[in-house]
Backbone bond lengths (Angstrom), bond angles and torsions (degrees), N, CA, C in turn:
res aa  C-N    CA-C-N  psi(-1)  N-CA   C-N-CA  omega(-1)  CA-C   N-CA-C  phi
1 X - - - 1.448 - - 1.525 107.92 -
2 X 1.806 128.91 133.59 1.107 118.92 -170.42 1.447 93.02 -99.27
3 X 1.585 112.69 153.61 1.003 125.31 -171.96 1.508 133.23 -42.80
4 X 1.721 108.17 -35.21 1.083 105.05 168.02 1.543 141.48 -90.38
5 X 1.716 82.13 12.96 1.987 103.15 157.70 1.033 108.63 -76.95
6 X 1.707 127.60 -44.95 1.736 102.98 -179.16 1.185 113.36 -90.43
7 X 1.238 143.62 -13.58 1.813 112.71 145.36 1.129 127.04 -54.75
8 X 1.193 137.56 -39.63 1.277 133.98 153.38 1.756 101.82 -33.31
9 X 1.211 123.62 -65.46 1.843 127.53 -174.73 1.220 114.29 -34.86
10 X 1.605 93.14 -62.56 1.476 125.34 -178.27 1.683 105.55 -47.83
11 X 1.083 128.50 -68.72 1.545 139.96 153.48 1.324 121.32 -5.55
12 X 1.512 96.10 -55.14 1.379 89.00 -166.88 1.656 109.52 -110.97
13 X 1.588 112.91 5.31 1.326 104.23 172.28 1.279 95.92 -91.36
14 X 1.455 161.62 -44.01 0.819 157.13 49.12 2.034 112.95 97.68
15 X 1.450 108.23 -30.31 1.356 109.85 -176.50 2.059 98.33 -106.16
16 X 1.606 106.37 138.20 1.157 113.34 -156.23 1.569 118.37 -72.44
17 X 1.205 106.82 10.98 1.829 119.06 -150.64 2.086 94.45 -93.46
18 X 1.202 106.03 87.88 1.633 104.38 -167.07 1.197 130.97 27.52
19 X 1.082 137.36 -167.18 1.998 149.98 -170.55 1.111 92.12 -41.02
20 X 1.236 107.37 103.17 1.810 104.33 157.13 1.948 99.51 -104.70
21 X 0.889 125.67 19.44 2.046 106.45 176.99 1.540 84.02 -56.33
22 X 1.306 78.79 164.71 1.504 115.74 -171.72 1.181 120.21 -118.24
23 X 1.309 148.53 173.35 1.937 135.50 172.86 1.248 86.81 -167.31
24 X 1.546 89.58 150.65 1.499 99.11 178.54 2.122 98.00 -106.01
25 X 1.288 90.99 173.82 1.078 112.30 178.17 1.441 122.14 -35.69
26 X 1.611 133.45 -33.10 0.980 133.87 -167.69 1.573 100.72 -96.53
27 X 1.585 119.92 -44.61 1.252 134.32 157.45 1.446 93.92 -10.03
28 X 1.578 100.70 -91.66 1.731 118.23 -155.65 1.688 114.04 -51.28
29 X 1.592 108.68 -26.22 1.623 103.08 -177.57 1.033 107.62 -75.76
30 X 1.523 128.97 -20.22 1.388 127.60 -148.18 1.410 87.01 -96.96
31 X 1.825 129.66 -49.44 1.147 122.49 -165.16 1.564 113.74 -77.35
32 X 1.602 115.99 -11.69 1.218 133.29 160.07 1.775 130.41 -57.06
33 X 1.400 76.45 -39.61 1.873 94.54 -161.57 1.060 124.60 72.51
34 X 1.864 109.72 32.44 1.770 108.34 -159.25 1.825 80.66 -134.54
35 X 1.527 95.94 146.23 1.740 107.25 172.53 1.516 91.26 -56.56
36 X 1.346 88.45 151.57 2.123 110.75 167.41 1.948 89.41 -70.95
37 X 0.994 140.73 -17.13 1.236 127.63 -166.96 1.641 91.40 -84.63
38 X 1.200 124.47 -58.01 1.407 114.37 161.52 1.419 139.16 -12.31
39 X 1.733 110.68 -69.14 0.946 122.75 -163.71 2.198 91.03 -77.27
40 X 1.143 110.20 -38.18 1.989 104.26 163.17 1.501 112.36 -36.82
41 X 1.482 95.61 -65.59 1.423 105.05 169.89 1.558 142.43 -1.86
42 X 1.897 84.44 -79.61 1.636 127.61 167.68 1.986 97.90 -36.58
43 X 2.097 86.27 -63.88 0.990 74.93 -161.42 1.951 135.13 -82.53
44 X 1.283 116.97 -1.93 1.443 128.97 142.11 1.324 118.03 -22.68
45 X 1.452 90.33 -74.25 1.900 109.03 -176.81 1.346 103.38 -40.71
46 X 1.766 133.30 -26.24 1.241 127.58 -158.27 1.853 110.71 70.21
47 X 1.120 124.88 -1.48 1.188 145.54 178.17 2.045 107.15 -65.82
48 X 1.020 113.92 -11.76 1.447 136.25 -162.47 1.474 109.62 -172.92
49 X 1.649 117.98 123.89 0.938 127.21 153.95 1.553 129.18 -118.76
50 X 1.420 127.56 98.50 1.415 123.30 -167.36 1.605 103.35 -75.85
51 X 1.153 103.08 157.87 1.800 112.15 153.05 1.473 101.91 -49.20
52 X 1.372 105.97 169.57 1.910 122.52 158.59 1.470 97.53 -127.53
53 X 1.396 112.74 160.96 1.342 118.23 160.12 1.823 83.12 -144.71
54 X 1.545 96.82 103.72 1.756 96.32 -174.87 1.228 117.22 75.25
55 X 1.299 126.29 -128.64 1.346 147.25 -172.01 1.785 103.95 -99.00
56 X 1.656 120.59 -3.16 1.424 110.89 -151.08 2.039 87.65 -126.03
57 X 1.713 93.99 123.27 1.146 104.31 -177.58 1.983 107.69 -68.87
58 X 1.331 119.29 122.00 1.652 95.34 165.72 1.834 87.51 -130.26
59 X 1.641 89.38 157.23 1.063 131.59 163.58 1.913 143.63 -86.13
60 X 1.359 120.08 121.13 1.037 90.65 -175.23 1.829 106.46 -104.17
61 X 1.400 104.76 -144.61 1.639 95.43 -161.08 1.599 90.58 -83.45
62 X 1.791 127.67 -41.76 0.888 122.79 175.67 1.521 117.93 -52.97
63 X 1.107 132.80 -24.28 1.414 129.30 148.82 1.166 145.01 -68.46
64 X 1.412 124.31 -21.18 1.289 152.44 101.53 1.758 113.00 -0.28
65 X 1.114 127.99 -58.25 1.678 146.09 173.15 1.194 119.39 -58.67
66 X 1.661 93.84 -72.56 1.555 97.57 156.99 1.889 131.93 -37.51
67 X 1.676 88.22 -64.10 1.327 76.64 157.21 1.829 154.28 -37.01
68 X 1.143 83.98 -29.55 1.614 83.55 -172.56 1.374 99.70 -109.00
69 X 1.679 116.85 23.43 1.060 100.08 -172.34 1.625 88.12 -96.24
70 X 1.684 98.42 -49.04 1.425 113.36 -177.63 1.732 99.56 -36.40
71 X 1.513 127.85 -65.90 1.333 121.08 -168.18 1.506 111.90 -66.65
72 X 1.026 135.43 21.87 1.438 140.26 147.74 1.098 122.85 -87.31
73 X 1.443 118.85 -52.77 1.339 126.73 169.86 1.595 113.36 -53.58
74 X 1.541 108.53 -40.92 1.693 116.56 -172.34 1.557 92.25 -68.06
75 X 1.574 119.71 -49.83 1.717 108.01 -176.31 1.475 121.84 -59.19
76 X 1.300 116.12 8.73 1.398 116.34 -166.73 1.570 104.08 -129.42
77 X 1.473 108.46 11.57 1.226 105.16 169.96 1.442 113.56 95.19
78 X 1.320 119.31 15.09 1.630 106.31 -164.92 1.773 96.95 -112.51
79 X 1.483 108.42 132.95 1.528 94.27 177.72 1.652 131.93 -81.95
80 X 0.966 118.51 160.71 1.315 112.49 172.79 1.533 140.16 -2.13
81 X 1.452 99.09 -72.77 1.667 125.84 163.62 1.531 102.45 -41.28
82 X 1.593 107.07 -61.30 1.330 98.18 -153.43 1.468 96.32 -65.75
83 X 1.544 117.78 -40.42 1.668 117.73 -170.18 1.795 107.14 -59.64
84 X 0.747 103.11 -5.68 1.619 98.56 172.53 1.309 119.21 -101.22
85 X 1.343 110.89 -35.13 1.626 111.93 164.25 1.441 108.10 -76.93
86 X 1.378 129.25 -27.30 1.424 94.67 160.61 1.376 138.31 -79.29
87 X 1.472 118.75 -15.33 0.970 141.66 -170.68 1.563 106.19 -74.05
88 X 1.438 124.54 -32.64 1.575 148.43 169.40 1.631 90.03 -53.76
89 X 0.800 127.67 -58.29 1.447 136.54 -120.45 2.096 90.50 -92.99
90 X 0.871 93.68 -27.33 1.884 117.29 -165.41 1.588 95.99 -81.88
């Protein structure tokens, strides 16, 4: 990690507004059960937007939430588009 990824880290764990930990990408698939190509995916669709620190996507828990909200909606058949317009809508 180059240095001015963990001030950026540092920064933002660092601001007082509840749980800020952070996870990186492999973190979240694993605690997901969804490929990291997925959660890219998500984020293409605009369906998911992570932090960066540099080149390195992290996550917080509220993204984490989201997440599994999106993969509920996806297990139930709903596509992308629509999971983002509902997800807007919330």
């Amino acid at each position: 990690m180059k240095k001015e990824d963990t001030v950026l880290l540092e920064k933002i764990n660092d601001t007082p507004a509840g749980d800020k930990t952070l996870f990186g990408i492999k973190e979240v698939s694993e605690l997901l059960c969804v490929h990291q190509q997925t959660l890219r995916n998500w984020e293409r669709k605009k369906v998911l937007v992570p932090l960066r620190a540099g080149d390195r996507r992290v996550y917080t828990a509220e993204h984490i939430e989201l997440c599994r909200k999106i993969k509920e909606f996806s297990g139930k058949g709903v596509p992308l588009k629509g999971i983002k317009e509902l997800i807007n809508k919330i």
